[in-house]
N, CA, C and O atoms as a GROMACS GRO file, in nm:
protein
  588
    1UNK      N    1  -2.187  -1.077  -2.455
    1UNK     CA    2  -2.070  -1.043  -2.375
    1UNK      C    3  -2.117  -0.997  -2.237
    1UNK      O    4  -2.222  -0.933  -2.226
    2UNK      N    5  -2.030  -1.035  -2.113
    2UNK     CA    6  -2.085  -0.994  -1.978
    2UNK      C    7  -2.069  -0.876  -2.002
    2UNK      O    8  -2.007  -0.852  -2.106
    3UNK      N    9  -2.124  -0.744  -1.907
    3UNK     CA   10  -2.100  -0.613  -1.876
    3UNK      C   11  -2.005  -0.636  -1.811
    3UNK      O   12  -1.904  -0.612  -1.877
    4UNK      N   13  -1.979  -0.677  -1.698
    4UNK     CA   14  -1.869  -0.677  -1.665
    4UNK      C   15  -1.730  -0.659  -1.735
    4UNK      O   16  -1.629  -0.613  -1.680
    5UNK      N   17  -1.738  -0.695  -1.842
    5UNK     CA   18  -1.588  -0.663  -1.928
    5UNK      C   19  -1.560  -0.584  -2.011
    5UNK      O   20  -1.453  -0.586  -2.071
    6UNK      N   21  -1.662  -0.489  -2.033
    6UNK     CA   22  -1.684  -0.426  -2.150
    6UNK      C   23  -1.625  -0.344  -2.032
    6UNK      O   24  -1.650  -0.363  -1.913
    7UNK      N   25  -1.526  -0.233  -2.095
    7UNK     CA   26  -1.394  -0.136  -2.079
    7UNK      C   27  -1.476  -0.049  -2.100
    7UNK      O   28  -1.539  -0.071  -2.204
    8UNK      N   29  -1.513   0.071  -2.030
    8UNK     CA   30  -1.581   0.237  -2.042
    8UNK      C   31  -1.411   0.319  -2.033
    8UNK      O   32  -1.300   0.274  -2.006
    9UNK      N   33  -1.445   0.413  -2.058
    9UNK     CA   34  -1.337   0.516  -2.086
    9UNK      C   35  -1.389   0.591  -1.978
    9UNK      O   36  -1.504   0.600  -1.934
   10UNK      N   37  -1.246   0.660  -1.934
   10UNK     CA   38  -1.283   0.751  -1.813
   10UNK      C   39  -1.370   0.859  -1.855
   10UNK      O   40  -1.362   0.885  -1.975
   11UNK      N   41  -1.469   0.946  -1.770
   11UNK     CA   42  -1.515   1.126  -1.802
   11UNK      C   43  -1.384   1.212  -1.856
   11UNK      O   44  -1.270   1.224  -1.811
   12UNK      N   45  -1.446   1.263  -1.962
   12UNK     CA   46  -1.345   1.356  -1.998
   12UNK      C   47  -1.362   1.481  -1.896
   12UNK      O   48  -1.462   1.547  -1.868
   13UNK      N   49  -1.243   1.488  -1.856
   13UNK     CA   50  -1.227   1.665  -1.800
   13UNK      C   51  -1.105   1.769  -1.848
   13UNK      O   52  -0.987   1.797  -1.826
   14UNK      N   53  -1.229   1.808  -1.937
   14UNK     CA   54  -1.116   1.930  -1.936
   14UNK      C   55  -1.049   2.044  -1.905
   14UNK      O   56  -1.120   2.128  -1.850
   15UNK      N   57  -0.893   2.085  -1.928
   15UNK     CA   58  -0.823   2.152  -1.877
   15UNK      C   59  -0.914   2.290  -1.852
   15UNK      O   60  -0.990   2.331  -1.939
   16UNK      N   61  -0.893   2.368  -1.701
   16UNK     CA   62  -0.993   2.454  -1.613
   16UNK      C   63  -1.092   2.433  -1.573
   16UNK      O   64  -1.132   2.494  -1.474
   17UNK      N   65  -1.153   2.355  -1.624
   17UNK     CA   66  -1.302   2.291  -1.588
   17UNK      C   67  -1.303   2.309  -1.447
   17UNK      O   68  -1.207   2.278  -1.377
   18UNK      N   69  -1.422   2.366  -1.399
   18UNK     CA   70  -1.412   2.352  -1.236
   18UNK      C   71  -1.515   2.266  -1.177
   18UNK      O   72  -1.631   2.262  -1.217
   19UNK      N   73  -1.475   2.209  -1.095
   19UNK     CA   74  -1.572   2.061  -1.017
   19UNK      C   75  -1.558   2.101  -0.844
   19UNK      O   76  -1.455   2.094  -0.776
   20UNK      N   77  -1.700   2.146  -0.798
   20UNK     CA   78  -1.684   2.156  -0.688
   20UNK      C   79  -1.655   1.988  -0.575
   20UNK      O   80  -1.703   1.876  -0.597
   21UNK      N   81  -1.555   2.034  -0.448
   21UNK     CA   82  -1.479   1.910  -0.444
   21UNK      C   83  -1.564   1.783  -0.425
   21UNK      O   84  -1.524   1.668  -0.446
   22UNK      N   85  -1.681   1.816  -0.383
   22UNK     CA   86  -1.776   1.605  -0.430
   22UNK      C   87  -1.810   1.596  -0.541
   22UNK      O   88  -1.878   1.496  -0.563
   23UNK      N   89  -1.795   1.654  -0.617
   23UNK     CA   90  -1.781   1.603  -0.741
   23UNK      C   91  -1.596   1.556  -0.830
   23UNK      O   92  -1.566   1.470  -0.913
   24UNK      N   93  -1.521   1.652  -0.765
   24UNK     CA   94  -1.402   1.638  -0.788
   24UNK      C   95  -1.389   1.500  -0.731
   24UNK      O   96  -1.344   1.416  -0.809
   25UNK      N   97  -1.423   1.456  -0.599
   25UNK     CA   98  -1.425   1.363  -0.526
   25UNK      C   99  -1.440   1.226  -0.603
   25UNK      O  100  -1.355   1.138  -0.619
   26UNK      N  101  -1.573   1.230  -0.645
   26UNK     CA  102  -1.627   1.140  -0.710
   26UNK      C  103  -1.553   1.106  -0.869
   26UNK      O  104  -1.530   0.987  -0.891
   27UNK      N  105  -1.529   1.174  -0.941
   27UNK     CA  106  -1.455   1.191  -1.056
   27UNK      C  107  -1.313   1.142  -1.071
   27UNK      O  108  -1.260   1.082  -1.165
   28UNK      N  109  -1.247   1.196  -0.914
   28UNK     CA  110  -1.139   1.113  -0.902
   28UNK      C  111  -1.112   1.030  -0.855
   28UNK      O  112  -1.001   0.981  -0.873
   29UNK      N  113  -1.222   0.962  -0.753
   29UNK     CA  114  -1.217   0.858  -0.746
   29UNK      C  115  -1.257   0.756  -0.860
   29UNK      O  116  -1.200   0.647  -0.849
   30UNK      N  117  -1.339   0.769  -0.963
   30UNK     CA  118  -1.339   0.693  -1.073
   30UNK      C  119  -1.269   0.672  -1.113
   30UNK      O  120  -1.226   0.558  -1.133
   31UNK      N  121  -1.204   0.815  -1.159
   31UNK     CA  122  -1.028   0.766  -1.240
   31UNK      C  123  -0.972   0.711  -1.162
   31UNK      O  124  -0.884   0.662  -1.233
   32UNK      N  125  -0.947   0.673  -1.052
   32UNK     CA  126  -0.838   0.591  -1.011
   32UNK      C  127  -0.871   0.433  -0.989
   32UNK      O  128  -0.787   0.344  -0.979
   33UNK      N  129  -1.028   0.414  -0.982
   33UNK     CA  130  -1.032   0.309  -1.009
   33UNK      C  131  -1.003   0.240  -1.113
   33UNK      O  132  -0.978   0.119  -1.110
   34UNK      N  133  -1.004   0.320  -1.227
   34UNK     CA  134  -1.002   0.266  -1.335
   34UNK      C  135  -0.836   0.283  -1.392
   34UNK      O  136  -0.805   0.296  -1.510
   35UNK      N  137  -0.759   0.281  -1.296
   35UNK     CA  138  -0.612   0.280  -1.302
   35UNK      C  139  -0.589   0.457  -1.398
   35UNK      O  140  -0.523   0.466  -1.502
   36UNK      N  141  -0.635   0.535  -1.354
   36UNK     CA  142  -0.598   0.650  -1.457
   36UNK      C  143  -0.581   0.756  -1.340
   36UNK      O  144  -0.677   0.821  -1.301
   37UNK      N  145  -0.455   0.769  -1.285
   37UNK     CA  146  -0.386   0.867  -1.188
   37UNK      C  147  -0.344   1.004  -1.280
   37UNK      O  148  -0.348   1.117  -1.234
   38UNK      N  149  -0.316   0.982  -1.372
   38UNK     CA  150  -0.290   1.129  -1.415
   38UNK      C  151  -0.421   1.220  -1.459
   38UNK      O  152  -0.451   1.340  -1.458
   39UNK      N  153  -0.477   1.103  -1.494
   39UNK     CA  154  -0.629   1.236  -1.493
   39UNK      C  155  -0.667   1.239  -1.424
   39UNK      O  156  -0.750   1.330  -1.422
   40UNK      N  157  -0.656   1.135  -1.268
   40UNK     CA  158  -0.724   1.177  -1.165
   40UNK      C  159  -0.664   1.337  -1.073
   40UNK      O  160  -0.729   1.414  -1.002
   41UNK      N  161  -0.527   1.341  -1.110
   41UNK     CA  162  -0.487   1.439  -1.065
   41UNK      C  163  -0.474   1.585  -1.109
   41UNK      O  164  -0.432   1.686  -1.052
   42UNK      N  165  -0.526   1.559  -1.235
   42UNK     CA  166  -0.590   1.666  -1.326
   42UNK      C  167  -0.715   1.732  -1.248
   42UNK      O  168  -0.739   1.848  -1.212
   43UNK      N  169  -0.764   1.642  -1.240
   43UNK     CA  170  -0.949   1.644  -1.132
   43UNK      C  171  -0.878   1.754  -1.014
   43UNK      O  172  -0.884   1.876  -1.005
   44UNK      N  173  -0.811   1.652  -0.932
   44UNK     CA  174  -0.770   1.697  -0.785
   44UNK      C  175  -0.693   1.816  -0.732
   44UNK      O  176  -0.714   1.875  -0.626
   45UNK      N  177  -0.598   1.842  -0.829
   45UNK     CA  178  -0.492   1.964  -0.826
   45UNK      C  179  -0.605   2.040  -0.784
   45UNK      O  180  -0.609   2.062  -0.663
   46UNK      N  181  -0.727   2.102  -0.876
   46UNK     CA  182  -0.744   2.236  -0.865
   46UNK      C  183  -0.862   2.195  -0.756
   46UNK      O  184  -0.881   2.280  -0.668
   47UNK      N  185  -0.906   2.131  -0.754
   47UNK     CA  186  -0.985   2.061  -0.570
   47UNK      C  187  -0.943   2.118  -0.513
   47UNK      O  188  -0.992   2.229  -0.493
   48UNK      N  189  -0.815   2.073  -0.445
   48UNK     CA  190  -0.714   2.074  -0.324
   48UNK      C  191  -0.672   2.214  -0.347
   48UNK      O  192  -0.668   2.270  -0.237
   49UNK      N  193  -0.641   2.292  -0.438
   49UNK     CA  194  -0.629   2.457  -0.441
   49UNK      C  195  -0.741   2.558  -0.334
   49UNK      O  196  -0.719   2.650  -0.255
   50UNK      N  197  -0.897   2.469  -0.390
   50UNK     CA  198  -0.953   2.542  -0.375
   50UNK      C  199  -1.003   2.498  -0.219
   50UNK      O  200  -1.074   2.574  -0.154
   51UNK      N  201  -0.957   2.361  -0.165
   51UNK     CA  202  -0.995   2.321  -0.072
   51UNK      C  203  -0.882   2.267  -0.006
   51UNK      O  204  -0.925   2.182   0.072
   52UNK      N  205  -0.731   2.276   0.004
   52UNK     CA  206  -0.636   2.255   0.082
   52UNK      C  207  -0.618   2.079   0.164
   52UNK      O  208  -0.561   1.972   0.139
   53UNK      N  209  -0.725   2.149   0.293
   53UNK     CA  210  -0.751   2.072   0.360
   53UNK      C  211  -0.883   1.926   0.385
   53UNK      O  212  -0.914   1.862   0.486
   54UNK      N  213  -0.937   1.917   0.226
   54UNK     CA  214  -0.981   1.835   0.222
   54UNK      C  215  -0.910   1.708   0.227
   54UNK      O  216  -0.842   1.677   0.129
   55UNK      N  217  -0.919   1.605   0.359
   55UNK     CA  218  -0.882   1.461   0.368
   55UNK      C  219  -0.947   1.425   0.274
   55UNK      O  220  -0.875   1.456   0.179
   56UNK      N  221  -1.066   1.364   0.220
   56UNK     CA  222  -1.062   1.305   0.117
   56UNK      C  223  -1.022   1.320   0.021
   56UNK      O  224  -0.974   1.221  -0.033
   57UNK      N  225  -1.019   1.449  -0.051
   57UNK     CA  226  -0.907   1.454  -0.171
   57UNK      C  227  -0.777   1.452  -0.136
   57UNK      O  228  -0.705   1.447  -0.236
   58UNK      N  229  -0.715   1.454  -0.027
   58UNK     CA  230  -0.622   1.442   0.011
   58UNK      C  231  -0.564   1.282  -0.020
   58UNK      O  232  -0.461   1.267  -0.086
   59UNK      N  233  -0.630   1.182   0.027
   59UNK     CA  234  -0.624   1.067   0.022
   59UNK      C  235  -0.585   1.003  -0.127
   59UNK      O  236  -0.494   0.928  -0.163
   60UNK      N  237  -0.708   1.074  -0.207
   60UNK     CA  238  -0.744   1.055  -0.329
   60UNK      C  239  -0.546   1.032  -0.377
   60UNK      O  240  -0.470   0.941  -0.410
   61UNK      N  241  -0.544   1.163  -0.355
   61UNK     CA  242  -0.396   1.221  -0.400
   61UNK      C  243  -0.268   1.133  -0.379
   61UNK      O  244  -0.163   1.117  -0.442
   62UNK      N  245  -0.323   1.084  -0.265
   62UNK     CA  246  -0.188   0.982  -0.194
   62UNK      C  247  -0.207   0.862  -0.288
   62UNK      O  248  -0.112   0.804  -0.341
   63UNK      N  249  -0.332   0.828  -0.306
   63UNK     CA  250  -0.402   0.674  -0.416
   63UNK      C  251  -0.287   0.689  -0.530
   63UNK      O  252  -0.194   0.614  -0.559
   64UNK      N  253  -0.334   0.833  -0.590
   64UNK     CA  254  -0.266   0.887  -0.735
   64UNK      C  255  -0.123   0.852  -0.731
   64UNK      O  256  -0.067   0.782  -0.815
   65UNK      N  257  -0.047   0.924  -0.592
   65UNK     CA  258   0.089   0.911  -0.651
   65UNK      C  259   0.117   0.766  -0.607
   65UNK      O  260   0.225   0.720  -0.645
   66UNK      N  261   0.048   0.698  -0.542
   66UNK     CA  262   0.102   0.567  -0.517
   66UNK      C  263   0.070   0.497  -0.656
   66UNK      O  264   0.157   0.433  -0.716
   67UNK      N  265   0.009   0.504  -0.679
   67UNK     CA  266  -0.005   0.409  -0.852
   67UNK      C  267   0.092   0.472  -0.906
   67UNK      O  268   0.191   0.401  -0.927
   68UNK      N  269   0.100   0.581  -0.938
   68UNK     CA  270   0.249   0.654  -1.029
   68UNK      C  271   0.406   0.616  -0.965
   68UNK      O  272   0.506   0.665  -1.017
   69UNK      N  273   0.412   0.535  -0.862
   69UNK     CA  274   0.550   0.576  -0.763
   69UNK      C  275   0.583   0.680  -0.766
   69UNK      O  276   0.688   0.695  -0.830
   70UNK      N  277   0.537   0.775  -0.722
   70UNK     CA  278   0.563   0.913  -0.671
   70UNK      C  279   0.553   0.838  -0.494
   70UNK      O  280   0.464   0.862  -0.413
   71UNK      N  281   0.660   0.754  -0.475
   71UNK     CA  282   0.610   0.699  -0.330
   71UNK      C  283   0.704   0.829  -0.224
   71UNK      O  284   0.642   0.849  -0.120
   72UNK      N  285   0.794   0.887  -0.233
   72UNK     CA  286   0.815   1.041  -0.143
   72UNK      C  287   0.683   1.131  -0.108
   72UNK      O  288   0.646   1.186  -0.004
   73UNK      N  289   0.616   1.118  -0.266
   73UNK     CA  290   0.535   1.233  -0.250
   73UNK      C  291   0.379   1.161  -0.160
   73UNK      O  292   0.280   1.221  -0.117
   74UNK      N  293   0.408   1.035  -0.159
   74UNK     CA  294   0.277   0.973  -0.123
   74UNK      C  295   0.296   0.949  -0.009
   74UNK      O  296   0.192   0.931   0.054
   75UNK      N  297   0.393   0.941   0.051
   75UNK     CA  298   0.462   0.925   0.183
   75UNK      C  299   0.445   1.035   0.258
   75UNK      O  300   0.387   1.024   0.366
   76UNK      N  301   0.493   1.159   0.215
   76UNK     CA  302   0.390   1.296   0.249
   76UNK      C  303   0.314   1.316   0.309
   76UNK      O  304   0.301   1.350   0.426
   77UNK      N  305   0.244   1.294   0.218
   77UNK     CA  306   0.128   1.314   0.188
   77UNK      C  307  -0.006   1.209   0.288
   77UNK      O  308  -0.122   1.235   0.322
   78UNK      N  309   0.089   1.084   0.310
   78UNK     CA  310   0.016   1.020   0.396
   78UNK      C  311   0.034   1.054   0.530
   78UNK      O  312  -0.062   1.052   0.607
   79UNK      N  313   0.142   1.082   0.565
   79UNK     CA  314   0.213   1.117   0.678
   79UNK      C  315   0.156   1.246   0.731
   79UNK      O  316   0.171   1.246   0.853
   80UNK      N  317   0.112   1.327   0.700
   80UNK     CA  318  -0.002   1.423   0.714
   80UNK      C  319  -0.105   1.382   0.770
   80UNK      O  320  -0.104   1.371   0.893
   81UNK      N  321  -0.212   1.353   0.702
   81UNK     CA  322  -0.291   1.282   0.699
   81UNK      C  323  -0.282   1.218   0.863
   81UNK      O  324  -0.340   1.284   0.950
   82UNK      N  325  -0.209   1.090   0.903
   82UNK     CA  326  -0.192   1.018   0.987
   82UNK      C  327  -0.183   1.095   1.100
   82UNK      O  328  -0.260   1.102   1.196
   83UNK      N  329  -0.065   1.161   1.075
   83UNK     CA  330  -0.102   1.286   1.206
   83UNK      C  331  -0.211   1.340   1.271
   83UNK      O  332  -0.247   1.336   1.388
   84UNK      N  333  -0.263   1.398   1.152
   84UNK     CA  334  -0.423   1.420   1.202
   84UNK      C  335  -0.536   1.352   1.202
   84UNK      O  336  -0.636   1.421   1.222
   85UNK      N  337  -0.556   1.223   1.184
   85UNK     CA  338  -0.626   1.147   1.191
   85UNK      C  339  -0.546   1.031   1.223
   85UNK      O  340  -0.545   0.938   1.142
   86UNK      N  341  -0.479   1.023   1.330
   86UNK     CA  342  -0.384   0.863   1.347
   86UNK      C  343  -0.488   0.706   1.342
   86UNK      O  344  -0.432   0.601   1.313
   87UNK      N  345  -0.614   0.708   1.366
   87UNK     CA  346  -0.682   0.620   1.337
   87UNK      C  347  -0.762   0.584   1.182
   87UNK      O  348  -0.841   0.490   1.167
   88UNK      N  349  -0.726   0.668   1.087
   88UNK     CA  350  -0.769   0.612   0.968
   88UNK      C  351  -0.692   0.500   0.926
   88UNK      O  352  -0.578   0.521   0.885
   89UNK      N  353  -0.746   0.364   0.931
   89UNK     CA  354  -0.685   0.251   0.849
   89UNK      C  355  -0.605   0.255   0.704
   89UNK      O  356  -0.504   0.196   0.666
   90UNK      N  357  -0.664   0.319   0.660
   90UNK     CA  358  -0.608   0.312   0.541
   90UNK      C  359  -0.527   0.392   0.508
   90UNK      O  360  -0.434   0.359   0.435
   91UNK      N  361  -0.542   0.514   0.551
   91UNK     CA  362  -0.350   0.606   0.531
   91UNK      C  363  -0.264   0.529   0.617
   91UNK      O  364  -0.146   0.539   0.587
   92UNK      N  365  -0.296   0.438   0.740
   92UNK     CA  366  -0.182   0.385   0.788
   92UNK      C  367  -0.150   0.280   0.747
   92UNK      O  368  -0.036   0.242   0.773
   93UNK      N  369  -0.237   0.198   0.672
   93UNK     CA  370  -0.141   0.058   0.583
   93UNK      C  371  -0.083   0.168   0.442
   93UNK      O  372   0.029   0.159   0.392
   94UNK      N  373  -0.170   0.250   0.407
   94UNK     CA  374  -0.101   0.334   0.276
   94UNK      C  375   0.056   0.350   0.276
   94UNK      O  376   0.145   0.322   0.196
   95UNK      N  377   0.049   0.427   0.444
   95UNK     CA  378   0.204   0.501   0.451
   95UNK      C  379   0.282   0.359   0.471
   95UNK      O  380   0.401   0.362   0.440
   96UNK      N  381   0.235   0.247   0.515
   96UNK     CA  382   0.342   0.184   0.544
   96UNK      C  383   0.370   0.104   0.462
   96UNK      O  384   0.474   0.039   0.474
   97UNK      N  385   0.274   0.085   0.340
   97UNK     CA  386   0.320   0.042   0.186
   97UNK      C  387   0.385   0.142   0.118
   97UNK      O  388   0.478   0.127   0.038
   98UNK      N  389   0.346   0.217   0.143
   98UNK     CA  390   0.441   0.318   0.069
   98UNK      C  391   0.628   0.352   0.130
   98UNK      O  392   0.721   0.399   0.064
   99UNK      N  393   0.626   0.309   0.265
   99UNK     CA  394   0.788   0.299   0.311
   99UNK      C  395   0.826   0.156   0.233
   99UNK      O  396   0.931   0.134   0.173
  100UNK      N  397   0.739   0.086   0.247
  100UNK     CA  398   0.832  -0.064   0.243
  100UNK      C  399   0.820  -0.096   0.097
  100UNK      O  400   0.833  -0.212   0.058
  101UNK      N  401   0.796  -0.002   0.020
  101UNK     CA  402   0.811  -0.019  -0.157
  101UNK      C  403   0.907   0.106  -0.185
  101UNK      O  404   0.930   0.154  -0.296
  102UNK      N  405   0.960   0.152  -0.052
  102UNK     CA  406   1.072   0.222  -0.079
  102UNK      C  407   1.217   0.162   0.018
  102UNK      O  408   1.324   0.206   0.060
  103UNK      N  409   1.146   0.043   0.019
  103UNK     CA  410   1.271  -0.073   0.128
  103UNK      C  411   1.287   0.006   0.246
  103UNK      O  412   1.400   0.033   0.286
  104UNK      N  413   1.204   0.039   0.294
  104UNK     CA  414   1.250   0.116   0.417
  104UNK      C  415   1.178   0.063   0.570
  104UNK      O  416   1.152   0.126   0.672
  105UNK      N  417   1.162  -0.076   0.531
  105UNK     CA  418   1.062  -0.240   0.638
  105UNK      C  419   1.094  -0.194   0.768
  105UNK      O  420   1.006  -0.230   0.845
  106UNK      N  421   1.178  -0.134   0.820
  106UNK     CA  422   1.187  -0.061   0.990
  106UNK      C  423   1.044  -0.016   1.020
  106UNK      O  424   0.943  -0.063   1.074
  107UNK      N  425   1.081   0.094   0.961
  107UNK     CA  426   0.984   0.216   0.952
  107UNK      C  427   0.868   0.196   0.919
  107UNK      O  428   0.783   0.252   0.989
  108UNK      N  429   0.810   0.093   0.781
  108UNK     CA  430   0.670   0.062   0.748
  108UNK      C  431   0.625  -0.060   0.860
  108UNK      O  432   0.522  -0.094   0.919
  109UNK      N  433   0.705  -0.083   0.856
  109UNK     CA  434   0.646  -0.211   0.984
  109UNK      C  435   0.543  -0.168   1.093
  109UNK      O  436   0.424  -0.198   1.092
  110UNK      N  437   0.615  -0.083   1.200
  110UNK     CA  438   0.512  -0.040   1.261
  110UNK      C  439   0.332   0.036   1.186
  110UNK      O  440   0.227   0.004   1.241
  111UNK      N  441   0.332   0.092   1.114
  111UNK     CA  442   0.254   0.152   1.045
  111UNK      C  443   0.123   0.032   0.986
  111UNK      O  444   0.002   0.055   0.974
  112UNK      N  445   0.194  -0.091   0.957
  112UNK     CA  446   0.136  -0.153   0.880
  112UNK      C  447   0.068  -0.224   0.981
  112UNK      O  448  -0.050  -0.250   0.957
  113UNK      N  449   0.135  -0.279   1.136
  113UNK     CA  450   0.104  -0.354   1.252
  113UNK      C  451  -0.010  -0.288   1.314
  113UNK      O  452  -0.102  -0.341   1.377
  114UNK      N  453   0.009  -0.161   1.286
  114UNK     CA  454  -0.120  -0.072   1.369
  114UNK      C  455  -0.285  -0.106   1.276
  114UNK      O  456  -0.400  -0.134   1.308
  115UNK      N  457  -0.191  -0.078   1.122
  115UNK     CA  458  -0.344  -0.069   1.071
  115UNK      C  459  -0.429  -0.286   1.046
  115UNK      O  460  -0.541  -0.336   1.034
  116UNK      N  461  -0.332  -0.319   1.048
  116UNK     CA  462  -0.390  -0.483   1.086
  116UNK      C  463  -0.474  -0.489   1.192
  116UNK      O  464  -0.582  -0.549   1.186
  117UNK      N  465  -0.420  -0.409   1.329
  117UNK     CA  466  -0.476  -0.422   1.444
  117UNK      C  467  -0.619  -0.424   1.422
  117UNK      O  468  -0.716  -0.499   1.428
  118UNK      N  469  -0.589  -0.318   1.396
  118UNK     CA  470  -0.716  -0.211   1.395
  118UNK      C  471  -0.847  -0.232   1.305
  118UNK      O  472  -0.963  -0.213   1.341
  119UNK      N  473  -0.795  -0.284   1.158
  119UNK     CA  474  -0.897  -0.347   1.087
  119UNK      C  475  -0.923  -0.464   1.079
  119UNK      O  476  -1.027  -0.487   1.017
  120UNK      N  477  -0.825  -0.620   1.150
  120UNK     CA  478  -0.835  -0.718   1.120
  120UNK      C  479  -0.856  -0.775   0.982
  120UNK      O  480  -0.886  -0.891   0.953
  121UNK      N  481  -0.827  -0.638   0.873
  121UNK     CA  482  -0.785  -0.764   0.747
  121UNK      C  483  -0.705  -0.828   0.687
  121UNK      O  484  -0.608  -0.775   0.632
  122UNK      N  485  -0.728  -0.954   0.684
  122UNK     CA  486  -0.603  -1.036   0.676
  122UNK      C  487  -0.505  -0.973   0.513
  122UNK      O  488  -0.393  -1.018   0.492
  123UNK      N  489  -0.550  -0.900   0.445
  123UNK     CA  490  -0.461  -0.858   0.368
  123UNK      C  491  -0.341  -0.737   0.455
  123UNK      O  492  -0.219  -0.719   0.456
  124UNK      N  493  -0.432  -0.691   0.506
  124UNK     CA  494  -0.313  -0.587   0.596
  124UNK      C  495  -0.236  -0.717   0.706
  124UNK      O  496  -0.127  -0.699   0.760
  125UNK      N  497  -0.285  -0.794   0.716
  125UNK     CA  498  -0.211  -0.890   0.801
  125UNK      C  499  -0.097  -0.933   0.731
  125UNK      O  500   0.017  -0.903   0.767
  126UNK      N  501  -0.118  -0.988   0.653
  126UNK     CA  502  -0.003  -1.060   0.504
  126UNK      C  503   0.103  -0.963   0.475
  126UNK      O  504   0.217  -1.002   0.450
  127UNK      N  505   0.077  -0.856   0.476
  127UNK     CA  506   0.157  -0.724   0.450
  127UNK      C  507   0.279  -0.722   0.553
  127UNK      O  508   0.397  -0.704   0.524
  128UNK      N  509   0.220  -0.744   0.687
  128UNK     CA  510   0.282  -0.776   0.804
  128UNK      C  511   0.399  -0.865   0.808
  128UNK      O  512   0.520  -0.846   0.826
  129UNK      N  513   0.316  -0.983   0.784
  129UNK     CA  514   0.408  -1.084   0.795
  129UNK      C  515   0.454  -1.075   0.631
  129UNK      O  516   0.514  -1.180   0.651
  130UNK      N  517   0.466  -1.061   0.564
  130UNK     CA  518   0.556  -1.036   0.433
  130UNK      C  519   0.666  -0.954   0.509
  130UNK      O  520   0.778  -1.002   0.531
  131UNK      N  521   0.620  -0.796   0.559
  131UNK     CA  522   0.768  -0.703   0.580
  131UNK      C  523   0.897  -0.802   0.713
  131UNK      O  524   1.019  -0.811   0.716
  132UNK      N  525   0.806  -0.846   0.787
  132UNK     CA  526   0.875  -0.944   0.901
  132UNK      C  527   0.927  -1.041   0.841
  132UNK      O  528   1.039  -1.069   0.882
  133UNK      N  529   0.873  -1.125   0.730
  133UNK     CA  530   1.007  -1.188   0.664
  133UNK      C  531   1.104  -1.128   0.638
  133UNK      O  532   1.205  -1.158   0.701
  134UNK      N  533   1.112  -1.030   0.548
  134UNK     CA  534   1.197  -0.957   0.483
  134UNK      C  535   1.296  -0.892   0.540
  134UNK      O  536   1.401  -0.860   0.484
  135UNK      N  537   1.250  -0.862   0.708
  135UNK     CA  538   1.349  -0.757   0.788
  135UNK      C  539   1.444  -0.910   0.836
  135UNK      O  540   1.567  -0.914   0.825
  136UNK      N  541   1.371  -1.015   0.882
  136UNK     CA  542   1.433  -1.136   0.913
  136UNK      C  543   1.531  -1.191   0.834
  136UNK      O  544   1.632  -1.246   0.876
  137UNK      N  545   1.488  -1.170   0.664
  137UNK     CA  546   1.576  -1.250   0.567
  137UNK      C  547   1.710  -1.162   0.555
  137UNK      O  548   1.821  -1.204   0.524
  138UNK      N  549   1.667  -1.002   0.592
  138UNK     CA  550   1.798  -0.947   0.583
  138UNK      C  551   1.902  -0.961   0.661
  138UNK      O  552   2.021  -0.947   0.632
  139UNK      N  553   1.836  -1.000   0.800
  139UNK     CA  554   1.912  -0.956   0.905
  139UNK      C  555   1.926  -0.856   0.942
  139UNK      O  556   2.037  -0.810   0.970
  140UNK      N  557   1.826  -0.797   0.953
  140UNK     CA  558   1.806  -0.662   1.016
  140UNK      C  559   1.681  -0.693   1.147
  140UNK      O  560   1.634  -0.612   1.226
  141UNK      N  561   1.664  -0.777   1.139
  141UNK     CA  562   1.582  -0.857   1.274
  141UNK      C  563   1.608  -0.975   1.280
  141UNK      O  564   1.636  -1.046   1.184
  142UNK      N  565   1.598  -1.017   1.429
  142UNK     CA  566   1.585  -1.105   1.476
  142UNK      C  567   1.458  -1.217   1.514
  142UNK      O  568   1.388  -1.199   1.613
  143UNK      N  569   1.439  -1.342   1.417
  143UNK     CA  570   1.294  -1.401   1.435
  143UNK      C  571   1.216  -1.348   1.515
  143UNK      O  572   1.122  -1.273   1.492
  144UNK      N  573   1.274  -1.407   1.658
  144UNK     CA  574   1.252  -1.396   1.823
  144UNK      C  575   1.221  -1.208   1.887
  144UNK      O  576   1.172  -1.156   1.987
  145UNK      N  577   1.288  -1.159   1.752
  145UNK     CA  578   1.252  -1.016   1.791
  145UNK      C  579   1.106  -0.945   1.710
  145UNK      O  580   1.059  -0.833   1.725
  146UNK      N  581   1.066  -1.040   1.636
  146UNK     CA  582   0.954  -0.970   1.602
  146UNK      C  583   0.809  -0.981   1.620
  146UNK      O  584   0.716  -0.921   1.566
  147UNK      N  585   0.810  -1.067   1.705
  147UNK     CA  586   0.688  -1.105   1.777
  147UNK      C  587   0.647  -0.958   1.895
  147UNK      O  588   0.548  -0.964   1.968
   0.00000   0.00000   0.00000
């Protein structure tokens, strides 16, 4: 059998366990690769207690509730973030997936146009032109207006 397919189970952590935050870091970022947001936020809660203002667990957090649709709380949460760092790519395609999976294509549009710019990947590009159909198909834009 490849390794590749063989399924590992996340680190167990258990409840109080304390993980200083690069390790919290690291831990929750595993779990979330491995699609497991509620234990990643098990990890992170008491992180972010003890460290508030850590952006990377911060991020982590936004990952979490976006896999859960907690998309308000990830919206937040990104929106923070962006503020204080308006050039991180990835809280700004985050936040603007996270408006436009709450139909709200005005508002994520710009968000999503910036972070295309900025990283040139054509998946954040597609994102783009996906929400610009969509504002078009509603009629809430005009073709000619979204260029």
């Amino acid at each position: 059998m490849n390794d590749d397919r063989i399924l590992q189970a996340p680190p167990v952590v258990f409840p109080g366990q304390r993980h200083a935050p690069e390790s919290a870091y690291g831990t929750a970022y595993d779990l979330l690769s491995r699609r497991a947001p509620r234990e990643a936020m098990a990890v992170l809660e008491p992180a972010l207690d003890a460290e508030p203002s850590n952006t990377g667990l911060r991020l982590l957090r936004a990952w979490a509730y976006l896999m859960r649709a907690q998309l308000r709380k990830a919206e937040a949460e990104l929106t923070a973030v962006v503020e204080d760092y308006p050039d991180d790519v990835w809280a700004r395609h985050a936040l603007g997936r996270s408006l436009e999976r709450q139909s709200r294509l005005a508002e994520a549009l710009p968000h999503l146009r910036l972070a295309a710019v900025m990283s040139g990947d054509p998946e954040h590009e597609l994102a783009v032109l996906r929400v610009e159909r969509l504002l078009a198909e509603r009629g809430e834009k005009r073709w000619d207006e979204l260029a």
